[in-house]
C-alpha positions as CSV (number, residue, x, y, z in Angstrom):
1,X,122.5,158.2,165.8
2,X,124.3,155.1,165.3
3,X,123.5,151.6,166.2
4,X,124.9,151.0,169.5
5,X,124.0,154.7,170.9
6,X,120.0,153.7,169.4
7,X,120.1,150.1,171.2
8,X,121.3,151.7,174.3
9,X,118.7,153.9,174.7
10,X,115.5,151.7,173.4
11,X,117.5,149.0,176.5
12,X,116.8,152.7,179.0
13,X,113.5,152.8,178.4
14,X,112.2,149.5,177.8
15,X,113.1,148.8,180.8
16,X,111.6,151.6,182.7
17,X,108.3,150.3,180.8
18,X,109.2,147.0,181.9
19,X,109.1,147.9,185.7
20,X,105.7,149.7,185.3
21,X,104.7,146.3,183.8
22,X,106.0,144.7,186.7
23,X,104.5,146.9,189.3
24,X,101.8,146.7,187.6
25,X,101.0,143.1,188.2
26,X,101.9,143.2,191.7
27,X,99.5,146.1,191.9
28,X,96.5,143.7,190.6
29,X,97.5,140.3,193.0
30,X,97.2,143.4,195.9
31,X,93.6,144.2,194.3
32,X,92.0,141.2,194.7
33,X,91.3,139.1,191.2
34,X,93.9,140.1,188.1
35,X,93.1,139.6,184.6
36,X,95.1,136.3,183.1
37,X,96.7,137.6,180.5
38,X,98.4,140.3,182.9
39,X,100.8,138.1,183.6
40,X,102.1,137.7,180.2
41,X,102.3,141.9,179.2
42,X,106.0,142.1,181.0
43,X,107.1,139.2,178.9
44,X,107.8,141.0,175.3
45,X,110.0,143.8,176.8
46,X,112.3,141.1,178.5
47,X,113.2,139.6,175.8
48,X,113.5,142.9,174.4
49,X,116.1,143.3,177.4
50,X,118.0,140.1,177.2
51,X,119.1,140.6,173.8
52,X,119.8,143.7,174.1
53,X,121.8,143.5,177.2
54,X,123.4,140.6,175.6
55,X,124.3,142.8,173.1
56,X,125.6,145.5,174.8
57,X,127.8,142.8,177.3
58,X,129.6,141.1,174.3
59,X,130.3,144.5,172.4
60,X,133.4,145.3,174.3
61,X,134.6,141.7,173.3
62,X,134.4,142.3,169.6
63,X,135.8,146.1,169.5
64,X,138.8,147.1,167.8
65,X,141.1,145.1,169.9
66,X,139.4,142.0,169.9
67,X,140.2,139.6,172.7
68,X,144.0,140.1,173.7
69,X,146.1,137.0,174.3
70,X,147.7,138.6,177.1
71,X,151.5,138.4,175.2
């Protein structure tokens, strides 16, 4: 499995986890009185996500071709 197919799939389901996360904590504010720190759990796997999706949106930039000068 290479690099790019490995981040591509860790980005799938980090962000499925991420949405539970985020469910999650609208789940407890429904509930009544949510534990503090609940609001910081969805925080890692968006980083997570931004630098991955980063990633994946400059990879097409910096293929084989590299950025054509339109000549």
């Amino acid at each position: 499995m290479t690099v790019n197919t490995w981040i591509r799939q860790s980005h799938r389901w980090v962000s499925i986890f991420f949405a539970l996360t985020v469910a999650a904590n609208f789940a407890a504010l429904g509930l009544g009185h949510p534990i503090q720190w609940l609001y910081y759990v969805p925080l890692p796997p968006l980083f997570f996500l931004l630098f991955t999706g980063l990633y994946m949106f400059v990879l097409p930039y910096t293929g084989r071709r590299g950025l054509t000068t339109g000549d």
